[in-house]
Each structure stands twice: as C-alpha cells, then as structure tokens.
C-alpha positions as CSV (number, residue, x, y, z in Angstrom):
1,X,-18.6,2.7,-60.4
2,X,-18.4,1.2,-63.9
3,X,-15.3,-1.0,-64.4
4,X,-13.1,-0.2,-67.4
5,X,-13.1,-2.7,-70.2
6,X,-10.9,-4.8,-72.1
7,X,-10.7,-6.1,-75.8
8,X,-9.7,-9.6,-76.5
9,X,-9.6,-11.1,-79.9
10,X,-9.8,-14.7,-80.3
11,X,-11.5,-15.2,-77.2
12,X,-13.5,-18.5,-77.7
13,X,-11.0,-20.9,-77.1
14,X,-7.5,-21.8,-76.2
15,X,-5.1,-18.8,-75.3
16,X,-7.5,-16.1,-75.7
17,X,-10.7,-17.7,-73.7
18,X,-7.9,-17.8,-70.8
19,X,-6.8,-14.4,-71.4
20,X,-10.9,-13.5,-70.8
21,X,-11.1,-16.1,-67.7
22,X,-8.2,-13.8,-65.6
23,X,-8.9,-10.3,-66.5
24,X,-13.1,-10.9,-66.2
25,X,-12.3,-10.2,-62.5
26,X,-11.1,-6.6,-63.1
27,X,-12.5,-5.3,-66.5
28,X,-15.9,-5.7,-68.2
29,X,-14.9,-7.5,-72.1
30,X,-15.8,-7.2,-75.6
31,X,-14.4,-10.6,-76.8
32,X,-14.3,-11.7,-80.7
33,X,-14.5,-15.0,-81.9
34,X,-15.3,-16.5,-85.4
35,X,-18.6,-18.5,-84.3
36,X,-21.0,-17.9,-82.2
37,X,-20.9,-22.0,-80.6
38,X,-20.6,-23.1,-77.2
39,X,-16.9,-22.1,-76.4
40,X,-18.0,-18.7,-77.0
41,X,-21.3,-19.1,-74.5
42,X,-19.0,-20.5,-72.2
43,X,-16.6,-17.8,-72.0
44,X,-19.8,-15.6,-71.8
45,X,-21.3,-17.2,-68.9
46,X,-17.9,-17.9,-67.1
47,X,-17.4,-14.0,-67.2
48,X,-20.5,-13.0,-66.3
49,X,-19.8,-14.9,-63.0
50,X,-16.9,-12.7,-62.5
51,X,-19.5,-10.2,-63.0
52,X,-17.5,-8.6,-66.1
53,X,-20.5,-7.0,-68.6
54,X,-19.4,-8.9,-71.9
55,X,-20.4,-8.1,-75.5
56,X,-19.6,-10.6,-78.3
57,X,-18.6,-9.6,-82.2
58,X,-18.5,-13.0,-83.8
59,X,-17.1,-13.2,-86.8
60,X,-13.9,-13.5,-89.3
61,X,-11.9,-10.1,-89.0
62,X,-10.5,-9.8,-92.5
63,X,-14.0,-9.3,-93.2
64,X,-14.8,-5.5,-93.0
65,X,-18.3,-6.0,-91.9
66,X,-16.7,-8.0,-88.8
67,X,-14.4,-5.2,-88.6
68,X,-16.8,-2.8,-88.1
69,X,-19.1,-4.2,-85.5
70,X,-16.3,-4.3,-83.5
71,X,-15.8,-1.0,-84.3
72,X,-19.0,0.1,-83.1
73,X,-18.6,-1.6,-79.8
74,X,-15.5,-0.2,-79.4
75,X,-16.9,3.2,-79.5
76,X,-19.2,2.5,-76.8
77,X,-16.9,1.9,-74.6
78,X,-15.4,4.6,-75.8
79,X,-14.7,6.7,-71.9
80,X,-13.6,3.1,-69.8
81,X,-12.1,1.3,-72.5
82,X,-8.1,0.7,-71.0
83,X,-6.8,-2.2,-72.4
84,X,-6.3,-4.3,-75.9
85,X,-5.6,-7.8,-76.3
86,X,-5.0,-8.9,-79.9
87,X,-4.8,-12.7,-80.2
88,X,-6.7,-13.7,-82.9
89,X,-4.7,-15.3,-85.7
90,X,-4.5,-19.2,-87.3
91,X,-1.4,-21.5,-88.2
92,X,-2.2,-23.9,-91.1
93,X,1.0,-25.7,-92.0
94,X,1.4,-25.3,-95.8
95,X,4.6,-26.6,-97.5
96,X,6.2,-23.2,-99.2
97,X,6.5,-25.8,-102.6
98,X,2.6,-25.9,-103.0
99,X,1.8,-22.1,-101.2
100,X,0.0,-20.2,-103.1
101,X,0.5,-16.5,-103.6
102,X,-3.6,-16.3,-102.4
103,X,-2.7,-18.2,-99.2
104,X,0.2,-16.1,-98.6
105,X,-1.9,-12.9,-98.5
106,X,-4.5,-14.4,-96.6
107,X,-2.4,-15.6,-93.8
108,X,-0.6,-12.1,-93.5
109,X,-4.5,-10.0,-93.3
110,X,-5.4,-12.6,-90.8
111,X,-2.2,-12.5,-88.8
112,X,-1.0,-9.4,-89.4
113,X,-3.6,-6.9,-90.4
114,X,-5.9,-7.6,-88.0
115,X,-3.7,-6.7,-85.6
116,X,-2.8,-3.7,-86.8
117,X,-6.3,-2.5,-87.6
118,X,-7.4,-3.5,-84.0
119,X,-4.7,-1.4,-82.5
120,X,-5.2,1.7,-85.2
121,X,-9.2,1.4,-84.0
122,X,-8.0,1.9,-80.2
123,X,-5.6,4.2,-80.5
124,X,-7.5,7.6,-80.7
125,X,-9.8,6.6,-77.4
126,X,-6.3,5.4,-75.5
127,X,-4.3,8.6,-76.3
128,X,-7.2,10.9,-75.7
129,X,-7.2,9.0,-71.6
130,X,-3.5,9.6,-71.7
131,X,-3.3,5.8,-70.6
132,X,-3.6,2.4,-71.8
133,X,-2.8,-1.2,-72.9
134,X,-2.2,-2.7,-76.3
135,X,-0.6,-6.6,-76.3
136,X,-0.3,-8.7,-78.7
137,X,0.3,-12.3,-78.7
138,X,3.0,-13.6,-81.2
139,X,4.9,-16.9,-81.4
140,X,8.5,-18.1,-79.8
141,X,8.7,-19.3,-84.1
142,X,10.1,-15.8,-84.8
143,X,12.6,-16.6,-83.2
144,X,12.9,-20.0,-84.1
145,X,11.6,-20.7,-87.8
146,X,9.9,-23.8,-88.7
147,X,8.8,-25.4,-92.1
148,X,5.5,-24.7,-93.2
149,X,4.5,-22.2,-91.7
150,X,6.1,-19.5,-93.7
151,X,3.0,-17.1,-94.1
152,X,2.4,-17.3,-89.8
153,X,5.7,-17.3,-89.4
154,X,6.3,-14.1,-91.3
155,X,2.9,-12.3,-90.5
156,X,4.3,-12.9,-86.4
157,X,7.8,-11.4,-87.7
158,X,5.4,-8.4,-88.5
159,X,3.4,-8.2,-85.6
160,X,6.7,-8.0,-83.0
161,X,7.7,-5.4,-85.4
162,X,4.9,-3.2,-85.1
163,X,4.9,-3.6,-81.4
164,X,8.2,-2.2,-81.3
165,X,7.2,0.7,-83.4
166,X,4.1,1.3,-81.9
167,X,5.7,1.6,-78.2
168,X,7.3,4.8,-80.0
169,X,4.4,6.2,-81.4
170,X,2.2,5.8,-78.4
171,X,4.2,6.1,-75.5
172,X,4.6,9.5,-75.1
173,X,0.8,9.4,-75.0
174,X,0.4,7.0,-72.0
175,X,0.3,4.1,-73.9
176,X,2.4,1.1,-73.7
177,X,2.6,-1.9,-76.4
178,X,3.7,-4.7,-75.8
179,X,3.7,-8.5,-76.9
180,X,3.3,-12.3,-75.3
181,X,6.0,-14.5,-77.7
182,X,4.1,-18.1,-76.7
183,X,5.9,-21.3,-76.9
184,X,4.4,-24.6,-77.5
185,X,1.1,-24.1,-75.7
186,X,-1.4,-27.4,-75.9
187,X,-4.5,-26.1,-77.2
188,X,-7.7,-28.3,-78.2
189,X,-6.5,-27.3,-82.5
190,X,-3.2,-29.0,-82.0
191,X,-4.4,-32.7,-82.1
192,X,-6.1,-31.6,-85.7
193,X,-2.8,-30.0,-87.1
194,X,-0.2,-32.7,-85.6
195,X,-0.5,-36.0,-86.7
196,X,1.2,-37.6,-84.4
197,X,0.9,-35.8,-80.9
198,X,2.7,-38.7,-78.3
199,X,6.0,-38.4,-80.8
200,X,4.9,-34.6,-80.9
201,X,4.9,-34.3,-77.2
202,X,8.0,-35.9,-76.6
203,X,10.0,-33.8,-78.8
204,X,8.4,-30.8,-77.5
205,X,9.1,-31.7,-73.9
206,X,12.4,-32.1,-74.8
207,X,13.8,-29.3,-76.1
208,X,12.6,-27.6,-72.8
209,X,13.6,-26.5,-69.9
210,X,10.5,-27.0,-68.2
211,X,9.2,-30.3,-68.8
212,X,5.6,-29.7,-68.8
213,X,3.3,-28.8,-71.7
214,X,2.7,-24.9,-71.7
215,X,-0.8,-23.8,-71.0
216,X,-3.0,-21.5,-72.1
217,X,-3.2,-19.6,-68.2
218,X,0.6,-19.6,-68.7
219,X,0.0,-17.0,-71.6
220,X,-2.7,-15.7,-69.5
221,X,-1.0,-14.5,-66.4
222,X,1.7,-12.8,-68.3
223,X,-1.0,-10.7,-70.2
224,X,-2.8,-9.8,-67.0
225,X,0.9,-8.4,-65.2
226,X,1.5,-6.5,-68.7
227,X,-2.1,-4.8,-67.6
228,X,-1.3,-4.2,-64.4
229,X,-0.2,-1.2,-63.0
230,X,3.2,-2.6,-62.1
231,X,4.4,-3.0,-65.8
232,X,3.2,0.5,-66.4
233,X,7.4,1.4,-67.4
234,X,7.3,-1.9,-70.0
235,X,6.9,-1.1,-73.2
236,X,8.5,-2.3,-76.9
237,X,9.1,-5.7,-75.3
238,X,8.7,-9.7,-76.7
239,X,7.6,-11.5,-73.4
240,X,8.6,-14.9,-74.2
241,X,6.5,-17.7,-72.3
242,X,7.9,-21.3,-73.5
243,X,9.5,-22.8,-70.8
244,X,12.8,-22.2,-71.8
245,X,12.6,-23.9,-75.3
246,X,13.8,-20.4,-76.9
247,X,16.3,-18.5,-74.9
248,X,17.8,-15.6,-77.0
C-alpha cells in the first residue's frame, strides 16, 4: 500500500531536516531546500533508510520557477498527499536605521509569502480528501520582539495570523492548521549570526525555564503529534516550544 506523503520546506538543515528525520517513518516526502549540497543528500539518504520515497525541489521559493516545480511535484502526489510542513524562512539581523524598503519586502516574500503560497498550492488536493495537515513553524519573537529583526519579526506576526484564519477557512473541510512558535533552538546558522555565542548561551539559558539549549527534534516531535491522529480536534493554535522562556 503506498504511504501518504508529506511536504517539508526547508528541509536541508536545522529544524526542518529534523522535521524530515521523524515523519520519514510514516510518510514518503517532498523536501525543499535552497541547494542541492550535502545536507540535502543526507536527509535523502537518511530517509530513504526509513524507506520514505523522497523527491527534492532545490531552490529559493520567492522564485516562481522554484515555485512551480514544487508545484508539479505536488500534483503527483496529488491522491496520498496528507500533510504540509512550511518551515522555510531566514533571519538576517538588520538594524531598522539602515533597512531598506527592498530588504523589507524581501524578508516578508520569503517569510511570509511562501508560506502562504505553499498552503494556497495544497489546499484544493487537502479539501477534495476531506482531511489533512498544514503547520507552520513561526518564532516565540512574536511574542517577544527583538531589535533587528523587524522584517522576520513582522513576516512571523503574519504567518500566526494566517494560521489562525486559515483554521476557519479549512476546517470545515477536514483540514486543520496549525503552527510550532520555536524558542531559541541551536542550529549550525547561529554561530554565523551571533558574535558572541558563550555570552549568547548564557543569556539564553537564563531566561529559561529549562536550562538546556532547545533542539531541532524538540520542534520536531511537536510537528509529528500535530500530524498525528490524536491532534485531529487542534486547530488555530501557536504551539510554543522554548522551554519556558515565553509563557503568555
């Protein structure tokens, strides 16, 4: 019998190549990423072990042409596709002084759009089953704020926000929508952004409950239960994952 499949944006790294490690056990994938380098083959061959049958779109998705390979996958999956996972997105820290209007825009089709256009693309072939999963994953910042990282910051505002309205649209449809808020999560692009991780880490650790480092499996296993069929009556909810740094 032919296993249902997944989506998952972002999928070379970090958050999202975890998201792809724990659901390759129960859903063949079609995973994006921006290159086609070893991360990606090793999230490719790591699946396949699970024996999930995995197709790759590499590329940026603000680009249309991106946009519509993935398309195109999508609709051959189009009778067993169940679940969506949009995770994509990028967090350069700009000061809002020297942010150009440009920037702005760019930061809102990458973390915003893309989103939106993944879960518009899905929607048809999830309402026609009567069933499925869209989650996004968002940032414990929108609840927070932070300097310089307006654009992300805003673009995630917009992303819970659609979640919200989606779960309306869809869910009389068999649909729920929901979203993964991550807190600080250590991930191999931090030590480029942060200058100075040890002071970094010891700030982070405490303004936490938990005084660990969040993971990307952390993330992971809380967009596996929103899959499952035991979160089948969640829908319209911010699942925040940040070891009790937010709690609002």
């Amino acid at each position: 019998m032919a296993r249902p499949v997944a989506i998952v944006t972002g999928a070379g790294s970090g958050i999202g190549a975890a998201i792809a490690a724990r659901l390759a056990d129960r859903y063949d994938l079609i995973l994006t990423h921006l290159d086609d380098d070893a991360d990606l083959q090793h999230v490719l061959a790591s699946a396949h072990l699970d024996s999930a049958d995995t197709v790759a779109v590499t590329g940026d998705l603000t680009r249309s042409d991106t946009m519509h390979a993935l398309a195109d996958e999508i609709e051959r999956a189009a009778d067993r596709l169940e679940v969506l996972v949009s995770n994509a997105g990028a967090y350069p820290r700009i000061p809002w002084d020297t942010l150009s209007v440009d920037t702005f825009r760019e930061q809102i089709e990458l973390n915003l759009m893309t989103h939106a256009t993944c879960a518009h693309l899905v929607t048809p072939l999830l309402t026609a089953r009567g069933h499925g999963r869209i989650i996004t994953v968002s940032s414990v910042l929108t609840q927070l704020g932070r300097v310089d990282l307006v654009p992300y910051i805003t673009a995630k505002s917009g992303v819970e926000g659609l979640v919200r309205a989606l779960a309306r649209e869809l869910g009389p449809h068999g649909v729920t929508v929901n979203c993964v808020r991550a807190g600080s999560i250590e991930v191999p692009a931090e030590y480029a952004v942060v200058p100075d991780h040890t002071a970094m880490l010891a700030r982070q650790l405490d303004r936490q409950c938990v005084k660990r480092r969040g993971r990307p499996d952390d993330i992971a296993a809380a967009v596996d239960f929103l899959t499952s069929g035991e979160a089948g009556f969640i829908t319209g909810q911010c699942l925040t994952i940040d070891g009790g740094w937010c709690m609002t």
